[in-house]
N, C-alpha and C positions, 0 to 999 in steps of 0.2 A: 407477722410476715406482711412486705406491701403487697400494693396489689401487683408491678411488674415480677417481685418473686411467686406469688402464687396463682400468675398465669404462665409462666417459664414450667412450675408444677405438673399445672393442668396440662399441659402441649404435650410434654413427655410420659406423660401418664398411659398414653397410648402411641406403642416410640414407634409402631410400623408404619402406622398410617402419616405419625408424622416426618417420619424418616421419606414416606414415600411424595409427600405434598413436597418436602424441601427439595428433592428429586427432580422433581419436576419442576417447580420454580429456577432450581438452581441453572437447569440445560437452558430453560428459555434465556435466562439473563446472560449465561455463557455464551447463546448462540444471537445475539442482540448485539453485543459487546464484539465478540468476533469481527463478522458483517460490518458493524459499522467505524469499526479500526482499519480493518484491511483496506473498505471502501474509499473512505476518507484520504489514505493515506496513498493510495493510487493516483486519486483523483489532486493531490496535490502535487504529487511528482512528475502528473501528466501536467500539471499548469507550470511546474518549474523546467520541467526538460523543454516547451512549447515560448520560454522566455525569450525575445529576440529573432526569436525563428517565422519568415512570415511567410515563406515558398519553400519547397525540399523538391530538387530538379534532379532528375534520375534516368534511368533507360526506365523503356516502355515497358509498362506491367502495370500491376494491382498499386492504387494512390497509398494504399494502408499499407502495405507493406513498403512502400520508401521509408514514409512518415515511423513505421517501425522499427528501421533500418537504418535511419539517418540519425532521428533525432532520439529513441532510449536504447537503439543498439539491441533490439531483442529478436531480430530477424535480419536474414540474409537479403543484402540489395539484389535487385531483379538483372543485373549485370553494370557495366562500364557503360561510361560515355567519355566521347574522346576532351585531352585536357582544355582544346582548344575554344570548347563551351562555356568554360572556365572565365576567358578573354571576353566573349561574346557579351557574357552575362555584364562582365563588369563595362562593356561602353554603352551599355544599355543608362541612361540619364535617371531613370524611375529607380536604381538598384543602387540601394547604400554601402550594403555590404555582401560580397558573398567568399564562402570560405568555401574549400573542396575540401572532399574525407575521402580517403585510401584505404579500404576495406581489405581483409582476404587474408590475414593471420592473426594465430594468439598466442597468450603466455598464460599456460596452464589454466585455458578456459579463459581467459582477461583477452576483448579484443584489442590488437592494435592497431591502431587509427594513424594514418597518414595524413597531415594536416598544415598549417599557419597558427604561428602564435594569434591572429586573430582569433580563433577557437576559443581561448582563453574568456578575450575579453567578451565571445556571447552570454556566459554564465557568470563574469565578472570574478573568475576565478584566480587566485594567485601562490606565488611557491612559496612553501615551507622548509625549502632548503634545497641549495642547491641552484642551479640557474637551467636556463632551457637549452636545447639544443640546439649547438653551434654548428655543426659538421652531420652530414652524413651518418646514419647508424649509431646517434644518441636520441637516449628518450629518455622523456619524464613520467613519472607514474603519479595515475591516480593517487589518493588517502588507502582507499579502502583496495586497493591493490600492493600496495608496498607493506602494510600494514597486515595484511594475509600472508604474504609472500615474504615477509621479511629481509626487504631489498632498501639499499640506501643508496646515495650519491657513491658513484663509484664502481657499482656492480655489474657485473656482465650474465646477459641471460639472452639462450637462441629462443627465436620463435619458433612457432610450428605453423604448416598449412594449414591452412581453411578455418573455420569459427568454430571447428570440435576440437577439443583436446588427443582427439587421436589421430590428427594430422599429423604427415614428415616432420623431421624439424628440421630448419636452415642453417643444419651444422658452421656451415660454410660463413655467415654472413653474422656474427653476434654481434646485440645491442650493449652499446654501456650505460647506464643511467645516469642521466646526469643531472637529473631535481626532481622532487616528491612535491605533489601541490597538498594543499591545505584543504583539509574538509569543505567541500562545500556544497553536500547533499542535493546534489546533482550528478549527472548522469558521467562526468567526467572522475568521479570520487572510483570506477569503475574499468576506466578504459588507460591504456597504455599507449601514450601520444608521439607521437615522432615528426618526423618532416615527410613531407611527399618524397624527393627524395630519397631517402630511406629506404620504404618500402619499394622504388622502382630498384635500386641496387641489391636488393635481397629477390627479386624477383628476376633481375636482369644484369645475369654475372659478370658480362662485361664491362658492366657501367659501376660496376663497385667500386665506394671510395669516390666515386664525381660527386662534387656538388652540385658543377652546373653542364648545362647541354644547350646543344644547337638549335635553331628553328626545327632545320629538320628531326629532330628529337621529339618536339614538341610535337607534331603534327602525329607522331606515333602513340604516343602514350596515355597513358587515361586515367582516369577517377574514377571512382564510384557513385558517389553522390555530392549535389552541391547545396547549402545551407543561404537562406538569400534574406535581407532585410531590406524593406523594401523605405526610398528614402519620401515617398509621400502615398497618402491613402489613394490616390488614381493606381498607382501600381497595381492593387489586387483587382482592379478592372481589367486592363491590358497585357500582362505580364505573362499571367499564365495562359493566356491565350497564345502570345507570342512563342511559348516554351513548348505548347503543346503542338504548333504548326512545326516544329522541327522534325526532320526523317528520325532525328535518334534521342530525342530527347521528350521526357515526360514531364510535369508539374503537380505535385500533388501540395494542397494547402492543406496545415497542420490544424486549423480550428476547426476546420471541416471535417477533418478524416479522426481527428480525434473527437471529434462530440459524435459521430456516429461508432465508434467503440466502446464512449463510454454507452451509447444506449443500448448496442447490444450487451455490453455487461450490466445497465442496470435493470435489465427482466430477470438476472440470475439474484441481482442483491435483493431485489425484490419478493422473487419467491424465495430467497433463506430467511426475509422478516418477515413476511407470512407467514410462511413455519415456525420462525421463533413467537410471533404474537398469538398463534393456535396453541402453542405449549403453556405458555401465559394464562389464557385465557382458559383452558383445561386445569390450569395448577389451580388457577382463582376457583371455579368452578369444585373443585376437590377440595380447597380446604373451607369452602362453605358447606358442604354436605359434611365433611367430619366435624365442622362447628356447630350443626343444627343437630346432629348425631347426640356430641358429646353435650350439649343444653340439655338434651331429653332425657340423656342419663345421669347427668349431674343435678335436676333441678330441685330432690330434697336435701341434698347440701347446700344447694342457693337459697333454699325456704330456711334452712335452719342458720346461716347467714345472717339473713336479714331478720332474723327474731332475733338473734344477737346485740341487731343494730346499727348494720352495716345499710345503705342507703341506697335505695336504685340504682341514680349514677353509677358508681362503685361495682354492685356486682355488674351490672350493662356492661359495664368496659372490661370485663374478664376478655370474654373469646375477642374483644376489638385488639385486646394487648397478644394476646396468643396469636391475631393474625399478624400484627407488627414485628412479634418477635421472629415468624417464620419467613415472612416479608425480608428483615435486616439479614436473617441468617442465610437466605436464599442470595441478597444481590452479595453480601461478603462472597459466597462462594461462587456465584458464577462471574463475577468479576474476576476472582483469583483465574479461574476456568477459563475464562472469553481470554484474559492476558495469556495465560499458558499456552491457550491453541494459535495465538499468532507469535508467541514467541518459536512454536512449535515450526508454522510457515517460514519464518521469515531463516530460522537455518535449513532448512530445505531451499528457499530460494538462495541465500547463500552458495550453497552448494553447487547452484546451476550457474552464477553472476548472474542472476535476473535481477528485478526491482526490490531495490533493499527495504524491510518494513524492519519494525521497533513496537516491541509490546510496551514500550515506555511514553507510548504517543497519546496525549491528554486529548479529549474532545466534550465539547458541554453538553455533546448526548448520552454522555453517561450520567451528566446529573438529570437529565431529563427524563432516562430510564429509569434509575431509582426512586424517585418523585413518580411517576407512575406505577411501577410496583409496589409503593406504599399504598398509592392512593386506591388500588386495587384489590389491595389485601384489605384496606380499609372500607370497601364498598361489597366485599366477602362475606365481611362480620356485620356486614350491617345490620341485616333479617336476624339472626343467632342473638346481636347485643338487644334486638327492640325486643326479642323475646324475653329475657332475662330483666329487662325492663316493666314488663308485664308480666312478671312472676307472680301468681295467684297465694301467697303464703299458705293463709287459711285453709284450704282447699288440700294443699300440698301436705299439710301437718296435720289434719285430719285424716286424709287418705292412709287405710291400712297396708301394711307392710306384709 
């Protein structure tokens, strides 16, 4: 037998203890893997949805909540501001670009956004079929909308009120779809796009079917929030100063309000890798006491070993391979386990349209983690193999039974 099969032997020889070490290796490595999938995978969608976007100009209220509202759509805007802001922003000389979004209905949970083909080009998004919206009361759908919903070029579908699914629906006014854009794992693969327009004709029945209106039109009407790129870096000096001296208009910067979310979210990622590195360090910890355990009761089968012939090295590296193999079998299964529980989230967030994650999302901290699980199992067995190393034969094979 080699030595990997007759420490596989030894591990199982005592299947509680080691049923219960892999137990416990396997959560840490599950709860490592989790954490650092979900994390990662946030934290890139907050750097892709923040693409192009350099100000988010809104009604007065909380900065986080624009920026939450504006740019991943996961909160309600703090109200209207009138269109006319819209005009302001753009003879502003510092503002390259800005687009307005039309907030205030869905399609089975999917918002729809009131907008400019400019939209498109902040995420450098494009159709997959179908062309954009020409007229009044057509729209294009996200990927990951048409694709849930089972909607193509062609099809007609009413919104509802408000950003819940169990708002009225606007019997009165249906959308026809008229292009499905193209994956582009972005925050638009989610949202159901139209024209400002649009959503003013479904909100304001007399104007149904206009495309266009009057100044005095204009002076009435409003937006939600507006999306600004600014065309030189003096901009974010002046600008939002400028925005926030307005009676109705607020400025919230996205680099700002999203790096202090992620820091309130990373004392929560923080304390679930402390708890995962306390499970770790308790598994390491457990199966070096079952390793120095089972030496003490194994050690005149090691004397009768090495009368055999067998060599220090050799037996030494028995409990070193018993911890590698409980090490291997531990990150197999909390990896299986870490991908399960985010595949588990991410149909859950499905369900809500929140932030889409993917158990299929690669990152080199899992080679980092395994390579430290090894090297831990392997710093485990350390005391257990130098004992076996130091096996007293003589002594052992004299001793009466």
């Amino acid at each position: 037998m080699t030595l990997p099969g007759l420490a596989w032997r030894y591990l199982w020889a005592r299947p509680l203890v080691a049923a219960l070490n892999l137990v416990m290796l396997s959560l840490g490595v599950a709860a490592m893997v989790f954490v650092s999938l979900t994390s990662e995978q946030i934290d890139a969608q907050m750097r892709r949805g923040l693409q192009g976007i350099d100000l988010v100009v809104g009604a007065k209220g909380s900065p986080l909540q624009l920026i939450l509202a504006g740019v991943f759509h996961l909160d309600a805007p703090s109200g209207n501001i009138p269109l006319t802001a819209l005009q302001a922003l753009r003879d502003q000389p510092l503002v390259a670009r800005a687009v307005p979004l039309a907030l205030g209905d869905n399609l089975r949970g999917f918002r729809i956004v009131g907008t400019e083909p400019a939209y498109l080009q902040v995420y450098g998004a494009v159709l997959r079929e179908g062309q954009l919206w020409q007229a009044p009361l057509q729209a294009v759908l996200g990927a990951e909308v048409a694709t849930s919903l089972r909607l193509g070029p062609g099809a007609r579908f009413n919104g509802s009120h408000g950003l819940s699914q169990q708002g009225p629906a606007h019997a009165q006014a249906p959308y026809t779809v008229s292009g499905v854009l193209a994956p582009c794992a972005c925050v638009l693969d989610r949202l159901v796009l139209t024209s400002l327009e649009s959503v003013w004709a479904v909100h304001e029945p007399a104007h149904a079917g206009e495309e266009k209106h009057d100044d005095e039109d204009d002076a009435l009407r409003e937006v939600s929030l507006l999306l600004v790129s600014y065309r030189s870096p003096l901009a974010a000096v002046s600008l939002p100063r400028w925005v926030n001296a307005q009676a109705a208009l607020q400025a919230a910067a996205p680099a700002l309000e999203s790096a202090r979310l992620l820091r309130m979210v990373g004392v929560g990622v923080e304390v679930l890798l402390g708890a995962a590195a306390v499970l770790l360090a308790v598994a390491a910890l457990s199966v070096f006491v079952a390793l120095t355990h089972a030496v003490r009761e194994r050690e005149a089968d090691l004397a009768m070993l090495r009368m055999l012939g067998a060599r220090a090295w050799r037996i030494a590296a028995l409990p070193l391979l018993e911890a590698l193999w409980l090490a291997a079998l531990g990150l197999v299964l909390g990896l299986v386990l870490g991908h399960a529980m985010v595949h588990g989230l991410s149909l859950v967030l499905r369900e809500q349209q929140s932030l889409p994650l993917t158990a299929a999302w690669w990152t080199p901290t899992v080679l980092l983690l395994g390579a430290g699980v090894l090297v831990l199992a392997a710093v485990a067995a350390l005391v257990p193999s130098w004992r076996c190393f130091r096996l007293d034969v003589t002594r052992l094979l004299q001793a009466p039974r």
